[in-house]
Every structure is written in C-alpha cells, then in structure tokens.
C-alpha positions, 0 to 999 in steps of 0.5 A: 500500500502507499500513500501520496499527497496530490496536487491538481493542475487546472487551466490558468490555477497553477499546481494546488494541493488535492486530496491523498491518493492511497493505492492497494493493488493485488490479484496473484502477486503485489502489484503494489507492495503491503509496504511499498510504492509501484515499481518505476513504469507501473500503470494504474488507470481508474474509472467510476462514478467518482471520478477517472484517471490514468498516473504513470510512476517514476522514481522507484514509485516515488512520484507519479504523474497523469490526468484525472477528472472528478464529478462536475469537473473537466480533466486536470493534470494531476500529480503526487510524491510518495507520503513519508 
C-alpha cells in the first residue's frame, strides 16, 4: 500500500494541493507492495462514478504523474510524491 499527497493542475490555477491518493493493488502477486510504492513504469488507470484517471510512476514509485477528472469537473493534470 502507499500513500501520496496530490496536487491538481487546472487551466490558468497553477499546481494546488488535492486530496491523498492511497493505492492497494493485488490479484496473484503485489502489484503494489503491503509496504511499498509501484515499481518505476507501473500503470494504474481508474474509472467510476467518482471520478477517472490514468498516473504513470517514476522514481522507484516515488512520484507519479497523469490526468484525472472528478464529478462536475473537466480533466486536470494531476500529480503526487510518495507520503513519508
């Protein structure tokens, strides 16, 4: 499991905090680890009525980078950095 705190980017707003992102992926094996980040090229893309997205991961799972787009909202870049 891992924990990033998340910032969104709109049109003309600049980068502002959002909320935490915590990521739990298993099916045969960990994709995200009980005690770690997704591994550096790892994928994760979502979609329901809460909302949808796509983040890539760099850095050993430190960071990741992507799009989403929540309820009544239009799509913002959407980033984050692996909480401590």
């Amino acid at each position: 499991m891992a924990t990033y705190e998340t910032e969104i980017h709109t049109g003309g707003g600049g980068w502002q905090p959002d909320e935490p992102l915590t990521l739990s992926i298993a099916n045969r094996s960990d994709v995200v680890p009980v005690d770690g980040a997704p591994p550096t090229g790892a994928t994760v893309t979502w979609s329901s009525d809460q909302g949808n997205g796509s983040v890539t991961f760099f850095d050993e799972g430190s960071r990741f980078e992507g799009t989403a787009q929540f309820p009544g909202e239009g799509p913002v870049g959407y980033r984050g950095t692996l909480a401590n």
